[in-house]
N, C-alpha and C positions, 0 to 999 in steps of 0.2 A: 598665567591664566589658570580659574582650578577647574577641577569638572566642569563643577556646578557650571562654570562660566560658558567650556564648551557642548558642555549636554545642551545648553538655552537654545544657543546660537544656531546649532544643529536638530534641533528638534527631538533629540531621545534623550532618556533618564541617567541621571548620575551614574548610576549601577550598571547600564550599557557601556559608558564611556570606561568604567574600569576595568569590564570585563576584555573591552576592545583594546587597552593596553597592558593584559596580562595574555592577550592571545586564546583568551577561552572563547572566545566570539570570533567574526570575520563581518566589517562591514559589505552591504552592500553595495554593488558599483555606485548606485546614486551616493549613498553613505557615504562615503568615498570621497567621492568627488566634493558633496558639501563641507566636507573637513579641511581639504587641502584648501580650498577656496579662504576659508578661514585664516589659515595660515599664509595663503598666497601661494604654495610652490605646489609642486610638479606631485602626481601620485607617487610615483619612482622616487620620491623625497622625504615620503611619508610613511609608504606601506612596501614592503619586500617579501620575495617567500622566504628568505633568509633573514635569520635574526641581524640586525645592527649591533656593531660593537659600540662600546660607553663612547660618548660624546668624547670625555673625559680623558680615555687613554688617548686619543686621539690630538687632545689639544696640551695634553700634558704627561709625552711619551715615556717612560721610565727609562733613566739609564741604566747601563749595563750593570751589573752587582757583582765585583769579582768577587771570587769565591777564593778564598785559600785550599790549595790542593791538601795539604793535611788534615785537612777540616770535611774533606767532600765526602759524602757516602762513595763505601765501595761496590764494588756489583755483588749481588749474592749467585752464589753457585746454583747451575739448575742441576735437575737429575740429570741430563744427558751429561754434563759436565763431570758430573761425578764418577762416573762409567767408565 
């Protein structure tokens, strides 16, 4: 679906709907509501005060990456250390 598709459906402008998935905006509870509706699911499926992580890692988790121990950065020294 692009914007344009959910701005229609929704009744606000292209430029809302971007603003509203870069987080410079915050819809209204109705806004809200009309959106998920669209989608069918639940707000708490939609909208979080916490960011969501990528779809992505989620469905296509990374394996582990060993690292060769000769290869690994070593720690640098702090001042205290030096002392």
């Amino acid at each position: 679906m692009s914007r344009a598709d959910l701005a229609a459906l929704v009744g606000i402008n292209v430029q809302s709907v971007g603003a509203l998935e870069r987080g410079d905006n915050y819809p209204s509870l109705d806004l809200a509501f009309r959106i998920c509706e669209v989608f069918d699911l639940p707000v708490e499926a939609v909208f979080s005060r916490t960011e969501f992580s990528a779809m992505s890692a989620e469905l296509y988790p990374r394996r582990a990456i060993r690292v060769d121990e000769t290869h690994s950065p070593q720690p640098s020294s702090t001042t205290e250390e030096a002392q």
